[in-house]
MARKEKOL-445355 format. One record per residue: x, y, z of N, C-alpha, C in turn. Coordinates in nm, 3 decimals, m for minus. Example, Ala and Ser with C-alpha at 12.3 -4.5 7.8 and 13.67 -1.06 7.14 Angstrom:
REC; 1.319; m0.569; 0.780; 1.230; m0.450; 0.780; 1.320; m0.330; 0.780
REC; 1.285; m0.225; 0.708; 1.367; m0.106; 0.714; 1.290; 0.003; 0.787
***
This chain:
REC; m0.405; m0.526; 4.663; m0.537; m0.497; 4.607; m0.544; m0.354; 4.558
REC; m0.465; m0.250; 4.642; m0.536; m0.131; 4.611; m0.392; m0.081; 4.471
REC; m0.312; m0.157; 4.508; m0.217; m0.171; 4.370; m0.355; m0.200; 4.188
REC; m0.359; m0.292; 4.230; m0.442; m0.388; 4.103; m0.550; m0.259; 4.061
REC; m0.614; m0.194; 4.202; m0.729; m0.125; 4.137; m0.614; 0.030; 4.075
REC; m0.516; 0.050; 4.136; m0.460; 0.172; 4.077; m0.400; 0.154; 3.934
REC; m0.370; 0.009; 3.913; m0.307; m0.006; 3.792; m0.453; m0.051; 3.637
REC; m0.597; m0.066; 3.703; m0.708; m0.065; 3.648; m0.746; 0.055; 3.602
REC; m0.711; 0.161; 3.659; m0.741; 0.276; 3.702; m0.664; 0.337; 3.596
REC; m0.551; 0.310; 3.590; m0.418; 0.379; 3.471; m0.437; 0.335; 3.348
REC; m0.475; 0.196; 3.350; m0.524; 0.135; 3.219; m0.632; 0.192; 3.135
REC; m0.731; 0.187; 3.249; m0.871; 0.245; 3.159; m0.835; 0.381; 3.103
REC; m0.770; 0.480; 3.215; m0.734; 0.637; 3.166; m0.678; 0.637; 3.081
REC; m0.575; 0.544; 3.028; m0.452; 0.525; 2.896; m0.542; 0.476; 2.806
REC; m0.668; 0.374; 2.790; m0.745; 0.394; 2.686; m0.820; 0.482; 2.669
REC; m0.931; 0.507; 2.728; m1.011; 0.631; 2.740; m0.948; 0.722; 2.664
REC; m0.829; 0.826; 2.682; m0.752; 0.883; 2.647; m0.707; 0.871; 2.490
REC; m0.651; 0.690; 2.472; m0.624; 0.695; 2.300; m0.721; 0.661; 2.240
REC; m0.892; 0.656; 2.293; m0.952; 0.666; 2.216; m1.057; 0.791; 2.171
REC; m1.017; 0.850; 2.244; m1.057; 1.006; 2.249; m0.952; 1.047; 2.145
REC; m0.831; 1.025; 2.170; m0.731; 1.059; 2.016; m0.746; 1.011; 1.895
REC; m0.794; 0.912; 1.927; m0.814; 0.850; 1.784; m0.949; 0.889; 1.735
REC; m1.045; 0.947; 1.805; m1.181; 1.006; 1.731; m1.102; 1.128; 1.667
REC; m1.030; 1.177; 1.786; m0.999; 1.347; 1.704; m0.909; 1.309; 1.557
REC; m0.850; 1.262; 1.583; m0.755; 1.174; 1.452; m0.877; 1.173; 1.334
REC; m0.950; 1.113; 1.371; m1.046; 1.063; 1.237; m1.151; 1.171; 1.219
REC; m1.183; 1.245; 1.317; m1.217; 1.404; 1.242; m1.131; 1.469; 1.154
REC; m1.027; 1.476; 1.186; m0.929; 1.515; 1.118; m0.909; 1.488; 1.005
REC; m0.910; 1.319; 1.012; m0.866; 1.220; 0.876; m0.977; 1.261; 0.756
REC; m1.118; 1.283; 0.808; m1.183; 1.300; 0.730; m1.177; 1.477; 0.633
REC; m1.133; 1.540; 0.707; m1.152; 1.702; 0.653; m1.025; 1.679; 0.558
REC; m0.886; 1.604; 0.582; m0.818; 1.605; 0.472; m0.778; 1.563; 0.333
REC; m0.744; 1.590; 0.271; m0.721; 1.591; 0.104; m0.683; 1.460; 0.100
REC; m0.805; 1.375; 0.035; m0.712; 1.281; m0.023; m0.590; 1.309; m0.157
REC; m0.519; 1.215; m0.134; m0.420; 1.224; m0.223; m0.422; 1.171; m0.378
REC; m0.391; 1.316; m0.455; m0.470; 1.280; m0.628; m0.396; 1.166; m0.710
REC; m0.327; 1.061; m0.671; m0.270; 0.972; m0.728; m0.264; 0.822; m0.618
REC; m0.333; 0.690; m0.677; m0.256; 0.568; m0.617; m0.241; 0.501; m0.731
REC; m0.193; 0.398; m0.661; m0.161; 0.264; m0.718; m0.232; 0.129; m0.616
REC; m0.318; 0.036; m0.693; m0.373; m0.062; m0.632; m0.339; m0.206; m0.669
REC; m0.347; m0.289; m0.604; m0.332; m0.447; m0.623; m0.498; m0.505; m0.584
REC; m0.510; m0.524; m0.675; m0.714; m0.587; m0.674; m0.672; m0.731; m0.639
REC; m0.755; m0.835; m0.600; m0.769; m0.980; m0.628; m0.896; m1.009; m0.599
REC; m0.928; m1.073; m0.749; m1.098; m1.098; m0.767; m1.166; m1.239; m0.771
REC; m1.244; m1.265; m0.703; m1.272; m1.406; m0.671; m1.247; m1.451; m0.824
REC; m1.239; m1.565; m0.871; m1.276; m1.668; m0.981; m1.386; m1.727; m1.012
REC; m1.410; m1.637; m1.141; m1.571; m1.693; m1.178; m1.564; m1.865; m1.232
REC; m1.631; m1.960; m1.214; m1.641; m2.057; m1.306; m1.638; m2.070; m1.451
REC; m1.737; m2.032; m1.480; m1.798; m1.969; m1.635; m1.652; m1.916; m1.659
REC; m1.524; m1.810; m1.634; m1.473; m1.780; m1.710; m1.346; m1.861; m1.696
REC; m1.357; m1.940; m1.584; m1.218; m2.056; m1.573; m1.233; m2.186; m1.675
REC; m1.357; m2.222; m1.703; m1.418; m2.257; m1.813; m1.348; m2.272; m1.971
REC; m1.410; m2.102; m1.966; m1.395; m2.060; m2.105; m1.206; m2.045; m2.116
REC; m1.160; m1.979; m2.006; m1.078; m1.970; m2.054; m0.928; m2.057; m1.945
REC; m0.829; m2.063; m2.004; m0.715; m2.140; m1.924; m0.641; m2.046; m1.848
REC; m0.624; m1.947; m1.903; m0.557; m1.814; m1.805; m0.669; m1.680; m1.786
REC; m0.692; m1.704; m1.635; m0.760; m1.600; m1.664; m0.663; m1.521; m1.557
REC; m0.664; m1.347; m1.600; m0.612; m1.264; m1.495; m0.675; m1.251; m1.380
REC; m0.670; m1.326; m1.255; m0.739; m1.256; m1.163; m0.715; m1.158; m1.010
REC; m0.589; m1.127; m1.128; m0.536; m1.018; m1.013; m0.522; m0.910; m1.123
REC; m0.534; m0.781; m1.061; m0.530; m0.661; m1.159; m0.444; m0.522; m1.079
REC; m0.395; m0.478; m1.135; m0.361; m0.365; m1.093; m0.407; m0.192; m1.116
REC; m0.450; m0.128; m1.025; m0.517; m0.040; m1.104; m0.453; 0.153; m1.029
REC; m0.500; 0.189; m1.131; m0.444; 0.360; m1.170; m0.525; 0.470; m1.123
REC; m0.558; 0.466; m0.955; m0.675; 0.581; m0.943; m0.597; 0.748; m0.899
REC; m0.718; 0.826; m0.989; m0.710; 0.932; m1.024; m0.795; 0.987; m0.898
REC; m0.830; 1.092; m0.793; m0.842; 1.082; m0.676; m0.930; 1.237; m0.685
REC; m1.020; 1.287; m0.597; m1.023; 1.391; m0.525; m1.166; 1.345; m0.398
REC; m1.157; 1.463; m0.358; m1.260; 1.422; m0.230; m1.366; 1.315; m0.242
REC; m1.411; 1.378; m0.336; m1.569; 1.312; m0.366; m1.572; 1.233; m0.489
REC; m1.436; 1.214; m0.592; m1.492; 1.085; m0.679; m1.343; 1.061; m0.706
REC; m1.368; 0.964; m0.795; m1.242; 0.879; m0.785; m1.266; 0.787; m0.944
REC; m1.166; 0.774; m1.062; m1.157; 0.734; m1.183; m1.047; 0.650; m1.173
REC; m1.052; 0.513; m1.186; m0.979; 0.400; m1.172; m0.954; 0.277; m1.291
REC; m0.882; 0.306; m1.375; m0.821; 0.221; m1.497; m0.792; 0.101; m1.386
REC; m0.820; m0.029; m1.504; m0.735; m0.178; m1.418; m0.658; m0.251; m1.573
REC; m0.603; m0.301; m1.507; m0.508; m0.357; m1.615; m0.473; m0.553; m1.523
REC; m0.500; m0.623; m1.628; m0.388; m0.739; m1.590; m0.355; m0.786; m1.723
REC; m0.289; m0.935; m1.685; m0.238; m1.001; m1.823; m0.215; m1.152; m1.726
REC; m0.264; m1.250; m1.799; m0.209; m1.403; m1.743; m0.190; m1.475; m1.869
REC; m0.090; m1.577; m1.887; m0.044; m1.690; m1.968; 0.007; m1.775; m1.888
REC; m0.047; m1.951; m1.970; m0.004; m2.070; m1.937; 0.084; m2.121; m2.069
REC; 0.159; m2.189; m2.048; 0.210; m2.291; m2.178; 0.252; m2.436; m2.124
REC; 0.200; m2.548; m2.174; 0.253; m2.654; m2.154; 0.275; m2.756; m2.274
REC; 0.358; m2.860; m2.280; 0.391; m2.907; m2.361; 0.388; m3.089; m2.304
REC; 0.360; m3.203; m2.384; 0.366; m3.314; m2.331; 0.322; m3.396; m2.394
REC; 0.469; m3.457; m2.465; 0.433; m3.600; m2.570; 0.447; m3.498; m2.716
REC; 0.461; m3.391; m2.713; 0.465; m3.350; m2.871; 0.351; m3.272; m2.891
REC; 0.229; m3.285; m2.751; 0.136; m3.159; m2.790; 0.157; m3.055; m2.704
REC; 0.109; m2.945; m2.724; 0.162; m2.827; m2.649; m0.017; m2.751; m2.682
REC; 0.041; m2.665; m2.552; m0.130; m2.604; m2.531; m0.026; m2.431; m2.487
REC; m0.131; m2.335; m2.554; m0.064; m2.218; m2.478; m0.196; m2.117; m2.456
REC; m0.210; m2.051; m2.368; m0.278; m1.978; m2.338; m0.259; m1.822; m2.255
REC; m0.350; m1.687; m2.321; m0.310; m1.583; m2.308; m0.451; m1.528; m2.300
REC; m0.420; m1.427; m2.172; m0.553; m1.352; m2.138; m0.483; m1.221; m2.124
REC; m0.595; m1.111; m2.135; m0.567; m0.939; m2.112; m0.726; m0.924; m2.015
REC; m0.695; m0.843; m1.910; m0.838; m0.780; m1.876; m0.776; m0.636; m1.881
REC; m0.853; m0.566; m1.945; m0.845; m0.394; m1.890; m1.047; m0.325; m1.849
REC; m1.022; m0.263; m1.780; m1.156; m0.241; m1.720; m1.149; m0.033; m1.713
REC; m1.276; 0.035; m1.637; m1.269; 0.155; m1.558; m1.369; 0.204; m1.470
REC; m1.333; 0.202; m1.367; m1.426; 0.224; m1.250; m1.465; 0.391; m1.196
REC; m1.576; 0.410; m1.218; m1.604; 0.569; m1.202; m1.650; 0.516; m1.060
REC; m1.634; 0.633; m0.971; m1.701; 0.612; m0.824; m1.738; 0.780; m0.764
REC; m1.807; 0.760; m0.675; m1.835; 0.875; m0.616; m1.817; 0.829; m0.482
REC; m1.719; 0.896; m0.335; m1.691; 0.904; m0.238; m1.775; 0.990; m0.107
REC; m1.776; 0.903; m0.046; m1.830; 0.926; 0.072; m1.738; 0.922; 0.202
REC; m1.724; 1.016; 0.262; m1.633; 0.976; 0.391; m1.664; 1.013; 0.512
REC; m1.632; 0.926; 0.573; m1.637; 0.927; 0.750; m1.549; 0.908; 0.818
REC; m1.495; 0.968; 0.881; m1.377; 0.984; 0.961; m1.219; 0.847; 0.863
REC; m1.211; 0.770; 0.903; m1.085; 0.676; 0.792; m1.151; 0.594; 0.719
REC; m1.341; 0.603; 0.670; m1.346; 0.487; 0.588; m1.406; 0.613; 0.487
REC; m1.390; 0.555; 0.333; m1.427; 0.593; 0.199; m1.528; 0.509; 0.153
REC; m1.650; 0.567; 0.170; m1.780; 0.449; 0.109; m1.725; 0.474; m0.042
REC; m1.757; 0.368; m0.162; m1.730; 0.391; m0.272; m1.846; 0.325; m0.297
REC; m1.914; 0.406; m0.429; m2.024; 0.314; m0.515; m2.017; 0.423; m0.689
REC; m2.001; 0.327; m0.738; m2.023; 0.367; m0.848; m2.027; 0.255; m0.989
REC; m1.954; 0.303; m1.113; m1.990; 0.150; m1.196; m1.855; 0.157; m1.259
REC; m1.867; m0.039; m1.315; m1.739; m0.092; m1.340; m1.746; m0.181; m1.496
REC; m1.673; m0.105; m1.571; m1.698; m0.193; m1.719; m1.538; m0.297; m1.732
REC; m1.585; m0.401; m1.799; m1.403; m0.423; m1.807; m1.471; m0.503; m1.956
REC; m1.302; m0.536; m2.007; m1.327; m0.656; m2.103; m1.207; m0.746; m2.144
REC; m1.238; m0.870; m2.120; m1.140; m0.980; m2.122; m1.127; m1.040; m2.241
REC; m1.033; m1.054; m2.301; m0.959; m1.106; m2.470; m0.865; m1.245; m2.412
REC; m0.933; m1.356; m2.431; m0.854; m1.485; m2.413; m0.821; m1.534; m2.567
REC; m0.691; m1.629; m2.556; m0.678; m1.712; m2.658; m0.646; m1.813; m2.632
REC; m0.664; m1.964; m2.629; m0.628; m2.100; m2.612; m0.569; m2.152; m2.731
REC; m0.431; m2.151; m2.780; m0.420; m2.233; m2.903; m0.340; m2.372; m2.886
REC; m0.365; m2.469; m2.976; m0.338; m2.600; m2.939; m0.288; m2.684; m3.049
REC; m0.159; m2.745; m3.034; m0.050; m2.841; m3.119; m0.097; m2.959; m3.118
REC; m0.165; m3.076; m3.182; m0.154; m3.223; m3.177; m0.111; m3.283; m3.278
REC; m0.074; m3.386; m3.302; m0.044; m3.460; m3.386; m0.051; m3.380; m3.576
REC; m0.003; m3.305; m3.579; 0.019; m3.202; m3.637; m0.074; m3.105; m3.638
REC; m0.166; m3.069; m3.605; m0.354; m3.015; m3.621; m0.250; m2.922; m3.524
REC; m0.386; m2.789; m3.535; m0.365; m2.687; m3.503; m0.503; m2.640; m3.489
REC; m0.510; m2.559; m3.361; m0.682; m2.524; m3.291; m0.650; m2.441; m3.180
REC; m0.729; m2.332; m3.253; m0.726; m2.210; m3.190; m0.905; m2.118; m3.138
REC; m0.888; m2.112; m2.998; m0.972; m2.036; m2.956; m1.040; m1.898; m2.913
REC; m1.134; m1.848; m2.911; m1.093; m1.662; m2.870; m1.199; m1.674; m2.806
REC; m1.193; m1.624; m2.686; m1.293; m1.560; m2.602; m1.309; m1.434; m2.572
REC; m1.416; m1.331; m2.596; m1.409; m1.254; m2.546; m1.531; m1.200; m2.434
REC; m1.503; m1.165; m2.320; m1.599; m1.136; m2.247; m1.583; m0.992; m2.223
REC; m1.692; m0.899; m2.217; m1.736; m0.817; m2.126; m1.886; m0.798; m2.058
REC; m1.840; m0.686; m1.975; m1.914; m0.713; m1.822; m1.933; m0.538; m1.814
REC; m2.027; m0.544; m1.773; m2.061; m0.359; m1.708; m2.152; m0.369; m1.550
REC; m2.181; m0.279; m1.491; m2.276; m0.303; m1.373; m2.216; m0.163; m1.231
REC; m2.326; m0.224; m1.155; m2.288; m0.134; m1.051; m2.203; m0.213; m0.986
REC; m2.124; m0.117; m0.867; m1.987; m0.122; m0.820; m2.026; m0.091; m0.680
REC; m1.978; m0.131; m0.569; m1.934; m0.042; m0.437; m1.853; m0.147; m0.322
REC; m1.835; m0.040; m0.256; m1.760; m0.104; m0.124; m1.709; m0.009; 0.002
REC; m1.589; m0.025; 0.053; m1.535; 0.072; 0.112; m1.385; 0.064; 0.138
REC; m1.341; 0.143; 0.214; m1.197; 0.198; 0.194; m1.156; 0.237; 0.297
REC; m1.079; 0.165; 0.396; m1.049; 0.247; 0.517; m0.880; 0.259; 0.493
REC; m0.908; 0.389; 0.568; m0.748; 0.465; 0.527; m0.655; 0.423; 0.635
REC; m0.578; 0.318; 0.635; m0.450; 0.292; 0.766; m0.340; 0.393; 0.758
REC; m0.357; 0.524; 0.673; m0.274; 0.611; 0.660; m0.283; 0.704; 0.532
REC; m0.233; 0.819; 0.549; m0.234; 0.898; 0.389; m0.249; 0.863; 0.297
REC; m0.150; 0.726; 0.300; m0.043; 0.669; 0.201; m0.086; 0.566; 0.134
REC; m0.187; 0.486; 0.246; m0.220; 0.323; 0.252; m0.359; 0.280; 0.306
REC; m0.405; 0.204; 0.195; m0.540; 0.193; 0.273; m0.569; 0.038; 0.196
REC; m0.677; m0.006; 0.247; m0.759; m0.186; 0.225; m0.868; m0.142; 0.165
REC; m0.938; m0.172; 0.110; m1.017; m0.199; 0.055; m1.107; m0.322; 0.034
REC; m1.239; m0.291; 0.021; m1.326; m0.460; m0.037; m1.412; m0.418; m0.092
REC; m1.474; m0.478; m0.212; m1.608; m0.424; m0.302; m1.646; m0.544; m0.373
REC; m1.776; m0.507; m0.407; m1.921; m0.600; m0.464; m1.964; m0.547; m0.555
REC; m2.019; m0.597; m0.665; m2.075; m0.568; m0.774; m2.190; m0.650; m0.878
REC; m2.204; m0.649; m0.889; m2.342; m0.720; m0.986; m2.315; m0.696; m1.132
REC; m2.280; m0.750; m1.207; m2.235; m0.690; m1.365; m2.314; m0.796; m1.438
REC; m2.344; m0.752; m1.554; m2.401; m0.771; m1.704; m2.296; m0.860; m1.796
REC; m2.308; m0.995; m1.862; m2.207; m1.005; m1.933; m2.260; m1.057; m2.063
REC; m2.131; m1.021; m2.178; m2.166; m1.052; m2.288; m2.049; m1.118; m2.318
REC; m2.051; m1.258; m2.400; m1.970; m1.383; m2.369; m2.002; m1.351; m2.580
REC; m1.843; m1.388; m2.605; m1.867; m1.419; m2.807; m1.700; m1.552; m2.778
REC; m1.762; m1.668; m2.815; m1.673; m1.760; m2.820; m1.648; m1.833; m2.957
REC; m1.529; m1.847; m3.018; m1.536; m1.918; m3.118; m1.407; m1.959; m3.124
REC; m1.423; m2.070; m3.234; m1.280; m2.142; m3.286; m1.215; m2.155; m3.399
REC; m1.146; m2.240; m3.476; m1.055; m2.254; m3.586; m1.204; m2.314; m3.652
REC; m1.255; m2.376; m3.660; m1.324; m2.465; m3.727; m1.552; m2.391; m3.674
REC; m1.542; m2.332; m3.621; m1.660; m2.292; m3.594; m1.685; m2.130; m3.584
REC; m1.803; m2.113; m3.605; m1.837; m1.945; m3.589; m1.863; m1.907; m3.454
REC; m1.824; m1.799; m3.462; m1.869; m1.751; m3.258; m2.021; m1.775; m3.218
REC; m1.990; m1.788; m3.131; m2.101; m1.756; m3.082; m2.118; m1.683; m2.989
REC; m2.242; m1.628; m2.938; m2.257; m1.552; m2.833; m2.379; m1.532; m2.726
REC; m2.325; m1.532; m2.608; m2.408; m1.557; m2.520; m2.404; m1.414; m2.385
REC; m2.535; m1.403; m2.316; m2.534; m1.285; m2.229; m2.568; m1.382; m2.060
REC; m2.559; m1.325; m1.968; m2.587; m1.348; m1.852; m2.548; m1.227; m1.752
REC; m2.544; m1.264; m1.639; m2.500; m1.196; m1.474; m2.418; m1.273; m1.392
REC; m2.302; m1.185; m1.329; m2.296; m1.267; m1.208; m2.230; m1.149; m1.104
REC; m2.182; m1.193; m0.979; m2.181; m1.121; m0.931; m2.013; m1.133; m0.862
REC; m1.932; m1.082; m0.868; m1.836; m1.030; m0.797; m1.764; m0.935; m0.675
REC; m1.672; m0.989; m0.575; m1.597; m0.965; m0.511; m1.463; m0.938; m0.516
REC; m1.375; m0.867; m0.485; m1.307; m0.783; m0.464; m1.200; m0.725; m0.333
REC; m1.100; m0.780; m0.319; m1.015; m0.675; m0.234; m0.871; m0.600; m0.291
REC; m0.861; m0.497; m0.224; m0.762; m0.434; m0.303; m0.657; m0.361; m0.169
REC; m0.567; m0.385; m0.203; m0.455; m0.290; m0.124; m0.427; m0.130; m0.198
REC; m0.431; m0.047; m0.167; m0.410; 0.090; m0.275; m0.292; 0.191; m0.159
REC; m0.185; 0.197; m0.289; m0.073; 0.293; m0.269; m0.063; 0.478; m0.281
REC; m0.070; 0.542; m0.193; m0.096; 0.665; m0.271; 0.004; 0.738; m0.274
REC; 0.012; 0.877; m0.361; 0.120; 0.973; m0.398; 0.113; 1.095; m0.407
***
């Protein structure tokens, strides 16, 4: 018995202890420099509306943030294509998103509040082979709105991320045989990202 309570006793002191280190850690974490260069891997839920409109959409992005304490400038980039073929018709499809996220930083010991705003704009094409005919589509969407989330740092180097946003969109669709058209709405998006730094 008086084993069990001495080894209760060592336990609690061995946490107590690393969590008293780990506050001082994250005082710490917070007074230092973030680092003026990452690299991120985004993955963004799938809107309907643009799985819809389009056959490839990018919905993974990679992005280019530019860093200091208090704000943070973040280029995104993707690219997706499909091609299939069957019986003599063939379908091919090609998307680009590029976007840029301005933010302003907030920090507390290892997490980075982020809020700021996010424009992007997506260039699809669907073109299509049948029975000799030829039909071609273009979508283009963009989107602007507010942005935020947060950022906890698992290291200098490496951190997770998740963010929400509410964006504005402006939809111009057209084809081989018809004039665009164009349409506006909202929706709202999610977000997680892994980010590399340097």
């Amino acid at each position: 018995m008086n084993s069990l309570i001495k080894s209760g006793l060592f336990y609690s002191a061995f946490i107590i202890s690393m969590a008293f280190s780990s506050m001082a850690q994250d005082d710490e974490e917070s007074k230092k420099q973030i680092r003026p260069v990452a690299i991120s891997v985004k993955v963004t839920q799938l809107d309907l509306m643009e799985l819809n409109l389009l056959s490839a959409f990018p919905g993974n992005v990679i992005g280019f943030s530019i860093n200091t304490n208090y704000f943070r400038l973040e280029p995104l980039i993707g690219f997706a294509s499909q091609k299939s073929e069957v019986d003599g018709e063939s379908m091919e499809a090609r998307a680009s998103r590029i976007g840029l996220g301005a933010y302003g930083i907030t920090r507390k010991n290892r997490l980075n509040y982020l809020y700021g705003l996010k424009v992007e704009s997506i260039n699809g094409t669907n073109e299509y082979r049948y029975a000799g005919e030829y039909e071609k589509y273009d979508t283009k969407i963009y989107s602007w709105g507010p942005d935020f989330g947060a950022e906890y740092m698992l290291s200098d180097r490496f951190s997770i991320a998740g963010m929400a946003g509410i964006f504005h969109l402006k939809v111009t669709d057209g084809s081989t045989y018809s004039e665009d058209e164009e349409s506006t709405g909202w929706r709202s998006e999610t977000s997680i990202a892994v980010r590399f730094y340097f």
